[in-house]
C-alpha positions in Angstrom: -30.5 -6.0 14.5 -28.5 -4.7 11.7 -24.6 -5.9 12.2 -21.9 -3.6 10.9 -20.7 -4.3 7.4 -16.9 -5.0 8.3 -14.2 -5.6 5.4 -10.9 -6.2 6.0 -8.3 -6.3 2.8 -5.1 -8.1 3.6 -2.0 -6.5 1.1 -0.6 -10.0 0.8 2.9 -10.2 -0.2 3.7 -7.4 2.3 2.3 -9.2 5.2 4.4 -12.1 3.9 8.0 -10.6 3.3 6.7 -8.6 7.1 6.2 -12.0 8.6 9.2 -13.9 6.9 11.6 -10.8 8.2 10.4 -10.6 11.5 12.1 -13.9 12.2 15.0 -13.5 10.3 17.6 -13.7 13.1 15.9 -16.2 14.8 14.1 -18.0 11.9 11.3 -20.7 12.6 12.6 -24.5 10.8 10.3 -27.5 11.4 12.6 -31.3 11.8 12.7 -31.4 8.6 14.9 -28.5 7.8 12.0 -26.2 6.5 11.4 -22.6 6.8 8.1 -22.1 8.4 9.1 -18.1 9.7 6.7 -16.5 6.2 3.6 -19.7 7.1 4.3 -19.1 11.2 3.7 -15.1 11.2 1.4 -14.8 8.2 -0.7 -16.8 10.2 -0.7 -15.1 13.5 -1.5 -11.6 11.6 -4.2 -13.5 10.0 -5.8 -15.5 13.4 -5.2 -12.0 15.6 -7.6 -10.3 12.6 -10.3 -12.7 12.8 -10.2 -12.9 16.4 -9.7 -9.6 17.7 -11.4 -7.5 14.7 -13.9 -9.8 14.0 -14.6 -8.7 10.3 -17.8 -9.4 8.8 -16.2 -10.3 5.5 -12.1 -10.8 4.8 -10.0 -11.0 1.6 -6.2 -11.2 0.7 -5.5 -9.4 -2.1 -2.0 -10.8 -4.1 -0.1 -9.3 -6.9 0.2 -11.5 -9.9 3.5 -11.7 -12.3 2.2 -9.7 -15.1 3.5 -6.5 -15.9 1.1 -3.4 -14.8 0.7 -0.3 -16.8 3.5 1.3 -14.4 6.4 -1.2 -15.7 4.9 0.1 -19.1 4.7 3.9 -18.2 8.7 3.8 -16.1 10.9 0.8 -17.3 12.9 1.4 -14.4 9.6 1.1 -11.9 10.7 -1.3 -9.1 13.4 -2.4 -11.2 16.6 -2.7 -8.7 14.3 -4.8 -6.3 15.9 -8.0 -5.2 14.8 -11.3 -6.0 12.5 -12.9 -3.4 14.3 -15.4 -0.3 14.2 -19.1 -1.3 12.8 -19.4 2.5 10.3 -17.0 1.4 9.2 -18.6 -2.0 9.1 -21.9 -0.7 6.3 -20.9 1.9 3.8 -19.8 -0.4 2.6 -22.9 -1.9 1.5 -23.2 2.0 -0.2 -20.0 2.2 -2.1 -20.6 -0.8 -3.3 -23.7 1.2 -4.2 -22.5 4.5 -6.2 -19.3 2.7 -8.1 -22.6 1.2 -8.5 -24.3 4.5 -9.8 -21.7 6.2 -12.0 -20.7 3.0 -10.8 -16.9 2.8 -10.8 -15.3 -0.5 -8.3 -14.5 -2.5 -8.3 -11.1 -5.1 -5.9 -10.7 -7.6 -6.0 -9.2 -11.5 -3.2 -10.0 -14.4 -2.0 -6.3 -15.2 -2.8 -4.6 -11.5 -1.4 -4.6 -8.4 -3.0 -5.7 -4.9 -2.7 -1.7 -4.2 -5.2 -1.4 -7.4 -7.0 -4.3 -6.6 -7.6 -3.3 -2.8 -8.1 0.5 -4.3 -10.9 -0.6 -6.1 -12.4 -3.1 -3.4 -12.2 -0.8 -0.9 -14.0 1.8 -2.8 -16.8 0.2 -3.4 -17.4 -1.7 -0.4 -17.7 2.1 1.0 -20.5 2.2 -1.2 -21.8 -0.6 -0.4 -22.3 0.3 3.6 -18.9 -1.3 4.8 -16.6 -0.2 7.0 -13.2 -1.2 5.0 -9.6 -1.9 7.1 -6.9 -2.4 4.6 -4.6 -3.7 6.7 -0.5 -3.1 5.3 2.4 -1.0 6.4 2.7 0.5 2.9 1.9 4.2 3.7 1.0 5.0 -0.3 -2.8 3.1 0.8 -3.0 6.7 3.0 -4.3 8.5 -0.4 -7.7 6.0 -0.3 -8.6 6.5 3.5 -12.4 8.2 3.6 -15.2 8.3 6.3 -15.1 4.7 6.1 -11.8 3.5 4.7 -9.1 3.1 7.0 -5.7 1.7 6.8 -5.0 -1.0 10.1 -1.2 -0.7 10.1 0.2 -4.3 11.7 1.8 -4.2 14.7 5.8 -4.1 15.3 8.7 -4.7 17.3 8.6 -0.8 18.4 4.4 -0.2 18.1 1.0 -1.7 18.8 -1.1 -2.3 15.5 -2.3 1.4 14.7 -5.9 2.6 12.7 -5.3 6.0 10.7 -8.2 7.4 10.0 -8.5 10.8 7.6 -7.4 12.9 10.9 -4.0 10.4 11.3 -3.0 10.8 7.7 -3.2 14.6 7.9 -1.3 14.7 10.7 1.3 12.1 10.0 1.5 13.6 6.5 1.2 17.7 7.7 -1.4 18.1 4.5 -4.6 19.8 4.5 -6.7 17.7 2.7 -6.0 13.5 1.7 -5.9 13.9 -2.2 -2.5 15.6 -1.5 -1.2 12.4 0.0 -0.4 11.8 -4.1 1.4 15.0 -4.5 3.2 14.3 -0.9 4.2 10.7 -2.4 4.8 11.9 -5.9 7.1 15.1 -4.9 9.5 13.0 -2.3 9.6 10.1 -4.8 10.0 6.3 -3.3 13.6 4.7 -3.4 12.0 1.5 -2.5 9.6 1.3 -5.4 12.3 3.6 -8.0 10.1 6.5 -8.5 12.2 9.6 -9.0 10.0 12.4 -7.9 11.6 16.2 -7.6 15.5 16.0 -7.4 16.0 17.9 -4.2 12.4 17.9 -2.6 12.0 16.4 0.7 9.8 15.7 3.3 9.8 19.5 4.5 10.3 21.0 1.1 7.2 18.6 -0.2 5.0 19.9 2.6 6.0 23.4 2.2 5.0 23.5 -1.2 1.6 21.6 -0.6 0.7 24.1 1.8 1.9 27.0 -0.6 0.3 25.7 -4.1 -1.9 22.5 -3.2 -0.7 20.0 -5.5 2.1 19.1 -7.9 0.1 21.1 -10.8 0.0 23.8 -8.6 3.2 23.9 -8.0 4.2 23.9 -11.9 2.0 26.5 -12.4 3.7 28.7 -10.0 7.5 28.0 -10.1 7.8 32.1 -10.8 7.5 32.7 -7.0 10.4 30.1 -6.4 13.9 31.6 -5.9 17.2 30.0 -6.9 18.4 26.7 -7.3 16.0 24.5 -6.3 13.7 26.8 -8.9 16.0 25.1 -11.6 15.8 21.5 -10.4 12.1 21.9 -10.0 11.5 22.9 -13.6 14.4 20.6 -15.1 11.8 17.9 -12.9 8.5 18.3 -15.1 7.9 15.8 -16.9 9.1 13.2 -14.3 7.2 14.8 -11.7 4.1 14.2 -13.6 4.6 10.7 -14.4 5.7 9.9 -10.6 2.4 11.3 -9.9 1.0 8.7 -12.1 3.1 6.4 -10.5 2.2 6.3 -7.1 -1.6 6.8 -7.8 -3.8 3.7 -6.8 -5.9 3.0 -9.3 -9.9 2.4 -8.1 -11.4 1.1 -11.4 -9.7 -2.2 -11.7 -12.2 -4.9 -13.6 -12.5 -7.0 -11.1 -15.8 -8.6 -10.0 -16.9 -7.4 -6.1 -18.4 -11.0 -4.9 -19.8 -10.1 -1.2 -20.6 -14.0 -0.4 -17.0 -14.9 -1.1 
């Protein structure tokens, strides 16, 4: 009987700060005075995986303190975010020991992100035969769902844990085909990561054009047919356009070794 090859990629740090905000109101402290909210729900996520998915193979993929190649391409690249909650810090020492207990790999690479690092996994696990879950609410992972990559968005307050497939992220995107997911990202820019993008394009304007032109060189290569002001903003918006395109690209060729026993 040949089981299904099943991989699923935690995105770390957004499961934590998820888990750690979830209970912020009402936050979980043990008798001694401790924060346990971050430990508590990063947990849960992680038991309602293994129990409900039953993946064949499971990693958590961290980011590391090292600057990437983005800080070094945009200075300003995720530069206004705040510093992380002591309640949050403290817990993951903890983490770091439950992943042990429960022997679950963890991926990480000085210079990348987990994005890059669960890019490149994921990528070639596919070739590999898996089917590969990377579970996070961060919708940039959209632009690396295939056949057999699919993003397992974590349940909320408001929704059930949700699978998008290539069909869900045309639809939830209104694109034709998923490499314009990066042109989608690129033109509406990301306040939350500091990526400019097109002064003036939104999510309507963004889709518009993607429909019109295809991508964001398609778009440059056409800004005749474009009438009046936002003609001006667009052009005045070259060069960061581009390098928001960079940006929010997930890199898939990260050196990192692909150890299926771990």
């Amino acid at each position: 009987m040949n089981e299904e090859k099943k991989l699923f990629l935690l995105d770390a740090y957004a499961l934590i700060y998820r888990a750690y905000f979830a209970f912020v109101k009402n936050p979980r402290i043990n008798s001694k005075g401790f924060d346990t909210s971050a430990i508590f729900g990063f947990t849960n996520t992680l038991l309602e995986i293994i129990n409900k998915e039953k993946p064949t193979h499971l990693s958590v993929v961290f980011d590391t303190k090292k600057p990437t190649q983005r800080h070094l391409d945009y200075s300003e690249y995720k530069a206004h975010r705040e510093a992380m909650p002591e309640g949050l810090r403290n817990a993951l020492p903890y983490i770091d020991k439950l992943l042990d207990a429960y022997n679950i790999s963890k991926l990480y690479k000085d210079g990348y992100e987990a994005d890059d690092v669960i890019g490149t996994i994921a990528k070639r696990a596919e070739q590999e035969g898996f089917k590969v879950y990377m579970m996070t609410p961060d919708k940039d992972f959209a632009q690396l769902v295939s056949e057999n990559i699919f993003m397992y968005r974590p349940a909320n307050k408001w929704q059930k844990s949700t699978i998008w497939g290539i069909p869900e992220v045309l639809e939830k995107f209104k694109i034709k085909r998923i490499d314009q997911v990066i042109d989608f990202l690129a033109m509406m820019g990301d306040s939350a990561d500091n990526i400019p993008g097109i002064a003036g394009v939104g999510e309507k304007t963004a889709q518009k054009f993607l429909e019109q032109f295809g991508s964001i060189e398609g778009l440059y290569a056409n800004t005749h047919q474009i009438k009046g002001k936002i003609k001006e903003k667009i052009e005045s918006s070259k060069e960061i356009a581009l390098l928001s395109k960079k940006l929010v690209t997930i890199i898939t060729d990260v050196p990192i070794e692909f150890n299926l026993k771990e």
